[in-house]
C-alpha positions as CSV (number, residue, x, y, z in Angstrom):
1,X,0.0,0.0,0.0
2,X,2.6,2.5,0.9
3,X,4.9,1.7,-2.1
4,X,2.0,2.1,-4.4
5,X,1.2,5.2,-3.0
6,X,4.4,6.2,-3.2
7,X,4.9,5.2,-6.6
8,X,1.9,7.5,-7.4
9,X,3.1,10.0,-5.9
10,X,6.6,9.9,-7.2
11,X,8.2,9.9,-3.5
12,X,9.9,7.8,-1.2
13,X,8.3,4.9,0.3
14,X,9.1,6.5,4.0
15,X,7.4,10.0,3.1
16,X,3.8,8.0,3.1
17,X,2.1,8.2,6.7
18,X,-0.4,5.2,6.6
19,X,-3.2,5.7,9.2
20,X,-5.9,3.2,10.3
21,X,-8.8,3.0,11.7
22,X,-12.2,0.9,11.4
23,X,-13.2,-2.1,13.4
24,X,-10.0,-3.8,14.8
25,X,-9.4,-7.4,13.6
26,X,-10.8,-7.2,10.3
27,X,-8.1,-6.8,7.1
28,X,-8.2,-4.2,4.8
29,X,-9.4,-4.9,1.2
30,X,-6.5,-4.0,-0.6
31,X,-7.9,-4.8,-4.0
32,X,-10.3,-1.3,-3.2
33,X,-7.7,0.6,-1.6
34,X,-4.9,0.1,-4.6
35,X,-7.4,1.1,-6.9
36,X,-8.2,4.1,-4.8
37,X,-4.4,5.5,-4.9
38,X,-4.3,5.0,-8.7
39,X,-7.3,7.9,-9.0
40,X,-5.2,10.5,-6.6
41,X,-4.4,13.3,-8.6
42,X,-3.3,16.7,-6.8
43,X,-5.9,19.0,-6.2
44,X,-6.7,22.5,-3.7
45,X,-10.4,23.0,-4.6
46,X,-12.8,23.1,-1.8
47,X,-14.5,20.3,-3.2
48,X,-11.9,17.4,-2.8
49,X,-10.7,18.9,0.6
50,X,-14.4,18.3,1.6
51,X,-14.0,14.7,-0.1
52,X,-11.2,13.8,2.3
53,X,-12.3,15.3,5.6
54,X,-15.9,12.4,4.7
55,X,-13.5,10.0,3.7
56,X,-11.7,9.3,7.0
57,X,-15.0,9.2,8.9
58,X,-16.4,6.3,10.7
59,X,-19.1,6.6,13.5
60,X,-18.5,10.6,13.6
61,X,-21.6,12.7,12.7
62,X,-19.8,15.6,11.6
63,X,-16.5,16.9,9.4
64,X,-13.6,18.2,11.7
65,X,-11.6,21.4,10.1
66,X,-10.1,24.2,11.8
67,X,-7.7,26.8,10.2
68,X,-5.6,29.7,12.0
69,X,-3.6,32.6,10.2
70,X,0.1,34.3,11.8
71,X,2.0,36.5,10.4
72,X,6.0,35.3,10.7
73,X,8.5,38.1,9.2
74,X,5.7,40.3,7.8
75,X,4.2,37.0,5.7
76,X,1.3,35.5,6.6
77,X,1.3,31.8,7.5
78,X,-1.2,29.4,7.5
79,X,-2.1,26.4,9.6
80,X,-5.1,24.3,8.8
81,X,-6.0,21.0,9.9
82,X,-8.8,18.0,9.7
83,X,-9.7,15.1,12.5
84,X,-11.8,12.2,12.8
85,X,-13.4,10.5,16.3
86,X,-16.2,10.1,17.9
87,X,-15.8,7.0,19.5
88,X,-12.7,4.8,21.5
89,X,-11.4,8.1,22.6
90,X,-9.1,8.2,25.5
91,X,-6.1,10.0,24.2
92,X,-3.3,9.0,24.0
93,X,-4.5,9.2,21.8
94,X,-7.2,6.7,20.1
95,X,-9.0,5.5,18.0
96,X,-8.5,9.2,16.7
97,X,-6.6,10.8,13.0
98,X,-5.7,14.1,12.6
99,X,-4.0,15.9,9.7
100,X,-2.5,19.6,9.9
101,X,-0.8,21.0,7.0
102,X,1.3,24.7,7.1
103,X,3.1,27.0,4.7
104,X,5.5,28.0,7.4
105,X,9.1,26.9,7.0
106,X,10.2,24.8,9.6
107,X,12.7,22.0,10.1
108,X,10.8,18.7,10.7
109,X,12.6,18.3,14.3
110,X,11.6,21.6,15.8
111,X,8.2,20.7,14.2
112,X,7.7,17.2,16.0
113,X,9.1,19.0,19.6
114,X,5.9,21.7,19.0
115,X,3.6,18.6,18.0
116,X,4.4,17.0,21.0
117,X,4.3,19.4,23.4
118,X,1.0,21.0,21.9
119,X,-0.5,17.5,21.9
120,X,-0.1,16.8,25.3
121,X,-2.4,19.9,26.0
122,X,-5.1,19.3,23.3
123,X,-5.4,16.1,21.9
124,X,-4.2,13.8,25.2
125,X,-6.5,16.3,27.1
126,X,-9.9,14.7,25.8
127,X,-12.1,11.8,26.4
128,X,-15.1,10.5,25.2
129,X,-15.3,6.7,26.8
130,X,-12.1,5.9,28.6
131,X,-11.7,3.3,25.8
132,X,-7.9,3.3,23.5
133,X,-7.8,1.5,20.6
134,X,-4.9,0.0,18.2
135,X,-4.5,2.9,16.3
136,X,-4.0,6.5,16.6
137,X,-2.1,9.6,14.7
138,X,-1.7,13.3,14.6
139,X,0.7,14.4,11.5
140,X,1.2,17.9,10.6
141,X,3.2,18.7,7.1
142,X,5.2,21.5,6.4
143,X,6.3,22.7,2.9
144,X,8.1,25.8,3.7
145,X,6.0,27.9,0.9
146,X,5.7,31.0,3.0
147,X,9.0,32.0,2.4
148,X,9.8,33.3,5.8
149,X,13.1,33.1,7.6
150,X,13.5,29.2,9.0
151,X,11.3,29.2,12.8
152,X,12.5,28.2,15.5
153,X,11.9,28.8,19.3
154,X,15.1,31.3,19.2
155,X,13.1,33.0,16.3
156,X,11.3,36.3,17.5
157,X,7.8,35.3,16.2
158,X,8.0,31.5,17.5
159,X,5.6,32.2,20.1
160,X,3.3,33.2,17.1
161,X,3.7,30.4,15.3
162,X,3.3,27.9,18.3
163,X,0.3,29.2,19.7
164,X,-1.7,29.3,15.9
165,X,-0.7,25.8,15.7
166,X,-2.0,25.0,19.5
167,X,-5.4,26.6,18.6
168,X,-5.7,24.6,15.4
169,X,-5.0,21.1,17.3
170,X,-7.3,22.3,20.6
171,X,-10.0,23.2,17.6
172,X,-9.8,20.0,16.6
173,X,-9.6,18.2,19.8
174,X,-12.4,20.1,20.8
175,X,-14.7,19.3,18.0
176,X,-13.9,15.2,18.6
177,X,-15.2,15.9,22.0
178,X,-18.5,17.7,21.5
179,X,-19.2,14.6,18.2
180,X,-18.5,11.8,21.1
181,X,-20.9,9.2,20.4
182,X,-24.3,9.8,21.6
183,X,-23.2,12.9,23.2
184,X,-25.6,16.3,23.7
185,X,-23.1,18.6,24.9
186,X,-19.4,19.6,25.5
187,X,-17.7,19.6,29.2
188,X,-15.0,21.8,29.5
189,X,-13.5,21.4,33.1
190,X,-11.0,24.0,34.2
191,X,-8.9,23.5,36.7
192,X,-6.4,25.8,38.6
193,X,-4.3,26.3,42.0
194,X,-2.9,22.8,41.2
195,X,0.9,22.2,42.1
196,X,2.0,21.8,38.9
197,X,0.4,22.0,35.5
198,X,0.3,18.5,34.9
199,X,-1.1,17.7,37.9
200,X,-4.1,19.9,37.0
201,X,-4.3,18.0,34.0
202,X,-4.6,14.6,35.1
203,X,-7.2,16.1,37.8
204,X,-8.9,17.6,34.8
205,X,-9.0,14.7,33.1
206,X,-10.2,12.1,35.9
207,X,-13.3,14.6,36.1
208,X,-14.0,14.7,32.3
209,X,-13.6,11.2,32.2
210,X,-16.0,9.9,34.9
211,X,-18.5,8.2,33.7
212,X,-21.0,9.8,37.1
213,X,-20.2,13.0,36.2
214,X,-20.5,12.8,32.7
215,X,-23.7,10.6,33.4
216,X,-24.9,13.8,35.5
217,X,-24.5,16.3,32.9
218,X,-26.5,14.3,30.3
219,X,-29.5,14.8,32.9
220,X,-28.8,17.8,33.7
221,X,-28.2,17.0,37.9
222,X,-25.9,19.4,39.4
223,X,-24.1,16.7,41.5
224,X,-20.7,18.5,42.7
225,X,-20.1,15.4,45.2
226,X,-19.4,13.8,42.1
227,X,-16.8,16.2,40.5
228,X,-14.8,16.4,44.3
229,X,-15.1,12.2,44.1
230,X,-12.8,12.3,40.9
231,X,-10.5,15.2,42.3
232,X,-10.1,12.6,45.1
233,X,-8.8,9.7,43.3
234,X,-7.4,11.1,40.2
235,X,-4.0,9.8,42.4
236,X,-3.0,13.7,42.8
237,X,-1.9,14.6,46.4
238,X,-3.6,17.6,48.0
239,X,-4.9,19.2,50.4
240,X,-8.8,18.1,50.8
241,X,-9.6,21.4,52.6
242,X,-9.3,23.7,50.0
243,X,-11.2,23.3,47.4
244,X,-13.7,25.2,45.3
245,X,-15.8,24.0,42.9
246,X,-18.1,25.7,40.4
247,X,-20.6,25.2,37.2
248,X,-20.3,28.1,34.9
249,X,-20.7,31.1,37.3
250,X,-22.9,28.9,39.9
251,X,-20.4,28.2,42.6
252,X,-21.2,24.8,44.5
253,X,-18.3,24.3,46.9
254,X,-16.3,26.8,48.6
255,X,-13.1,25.5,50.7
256,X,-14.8,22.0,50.2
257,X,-17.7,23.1,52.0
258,X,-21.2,23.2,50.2
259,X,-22.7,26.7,48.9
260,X,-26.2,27.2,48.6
261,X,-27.3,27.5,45.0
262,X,-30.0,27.1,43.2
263,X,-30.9,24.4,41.9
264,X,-32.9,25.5,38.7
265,X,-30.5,27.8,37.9
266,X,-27.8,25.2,37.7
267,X,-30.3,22.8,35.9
268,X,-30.5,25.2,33.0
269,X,-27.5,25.9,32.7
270,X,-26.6,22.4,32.3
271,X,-29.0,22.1,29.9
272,X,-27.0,24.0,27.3
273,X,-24.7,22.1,24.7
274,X,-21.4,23.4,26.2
275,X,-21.1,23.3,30.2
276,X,-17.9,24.3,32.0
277,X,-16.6,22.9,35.4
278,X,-14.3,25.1,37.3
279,X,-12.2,23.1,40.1
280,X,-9.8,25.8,42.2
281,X,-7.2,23.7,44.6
282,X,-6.1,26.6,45.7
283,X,-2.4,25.2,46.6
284,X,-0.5,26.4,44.2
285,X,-0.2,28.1,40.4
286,X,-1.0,24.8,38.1
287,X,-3.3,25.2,35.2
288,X,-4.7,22.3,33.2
289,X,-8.1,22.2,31.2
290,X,-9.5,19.0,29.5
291,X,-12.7,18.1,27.2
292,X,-15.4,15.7,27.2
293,X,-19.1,15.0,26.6
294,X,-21.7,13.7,28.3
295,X,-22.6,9.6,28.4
296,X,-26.0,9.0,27.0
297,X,-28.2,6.0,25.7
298,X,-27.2,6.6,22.5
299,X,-23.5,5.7,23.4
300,X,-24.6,2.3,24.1
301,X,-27.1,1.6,20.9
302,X,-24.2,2.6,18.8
303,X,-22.1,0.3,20.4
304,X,-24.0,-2.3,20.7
305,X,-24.7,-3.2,17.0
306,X,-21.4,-1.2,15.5
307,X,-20.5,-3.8,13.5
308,X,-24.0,-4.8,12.6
């Protein structure tokens, strides 16, 4: 597959990324996909850009794009990107694709270190079931066409650069969490006063990823004794005095002691198709955000017959 693609292509074997996905198990009809790589013929309509972003869908019930503009030695750069997932997605990273492309010139190493580091804040910050699969990939090409000065993190305008491609992948990784499977809304859960960043993360993450609180969104219940729960064993060490929790702008717990609120307040508001939890430790400057949905019936009908 690869060395036809690449013969196609008129490249090297190792310049073809192959990426998988699909029900694990079964093989591949090759026979279909040889024939497809024979039909590939270059091509920057909006049309065939459309084509590809369908093509790499499975169970997802909508196309994934995002694009972001810089400027980097007074030319403008552009960074543009497609996903797919919607289900098996428990980064890192699975059973997720994503595919970025730029103009900006920039050596492949320097590249992979900003992949990395920008993945471990947006794509291995989401979760839809707590399920990984077999295969997973993020991939962003470079072809150097803006015709800048070579960036780097010593170049003045890096920080420009790195933050249009962070948007882009969060974009995305936002968008795979709000088309979980089954899902109604988007969870966003903020959390600060953490000891260190990734410690805010993981905490971030245990609450996104609960299946109680992500249960209790879906109807709507303002349970914050579910959202402390996960704070508690997400394996983080802390103080369990301290902490604040809120929904949106309705604050529930105050030094870990319950707030009155009201209760149909907090109902509507979770009855919107993107809610934000707000968890303050309040022992120190770590930030870490992470994205979810919420767990519905639907998860399970799909799921139960996805291969039927």
């Amino acid at each position: 597959m690869r060395n036809t693609c690449a013969q196609k292509l008129n490249i090297l074997p190792h310049h073809v990324a192959v990426a998988s996905t699909g029900v694990i198990g079964e093989l591949l009809d090759m026979e279909k996909i040889v024939k497809g790589i024979g039909l590939l013929s270059p091509s920057s309509n909006k049309e065939k850009a459309e084509e590809f972003q369908t093509a790499i869908l499975t169970t997802d019930t909508v196309m994934k794009s995002a694009c972001y503009e810089t400027k980097i030695d007074g030319k403008v750069v552009t960074i543009g990107g497609t996903a797919k997932g919607s289900g098996m997605i428990h980064p890192n990273m699975a059973t997720m694709l994503s595919f970025i492309t730029t103009d900006a010139k920039v050596e492949a190493s320097v590249l992979q270190d900003a992949l990395g580091s920008i993945t471990n804040k947006s794509f291995n910050q989401i979760t839809v079931d707590g399920d990984t699969s077999t295969n997973d990939m993020v991939v962003v090409l470079a072809n150097g066409n803006a015709d800048h000065q070579s960036l780097t993190p010593d170049h003045p305008e890096w920080n420009s650069f790195y933050e249009a491609l962070r948007l882009t992948c969060e974009d995305l990784a936002k968008q795979i969490a709000r088309d979980g499977e089954g899902a109604t809304k988007l969870i966003e859960v903020n959390v600060s006063g953490a000891h260190t960043n990734e410690e805010a993360n993981v905490i971030a993450k245990q609450i996104v990823g609960s299946n109680l609180v992500k249960t209790a969104m879906y109807g709507a219940d303002a349970n914050w004794g579910r959202i402390i729960c996960s704070v508690g064993y997400s394996g983080v060490a802390l103080n369990p005095e301290t902490v604040n929790v809120s929904l949106g702008d309705i604050q529930m717990l105050e030094n870990s002691q319950p707030v009155s609120f009201s209760e149909e307040e907090a109902k509507a508001y979770l009855e919107n198709d993107m809610v934000e939890v707000y968890v303050d430790l309040q022992q120190g400057n770590g930030i870490g955000k992470a994205w979810g949905c919420d767990l519905t019936y639907d998860y399970v009908k799909i799921n139960a017959s996805y291969r039927t």
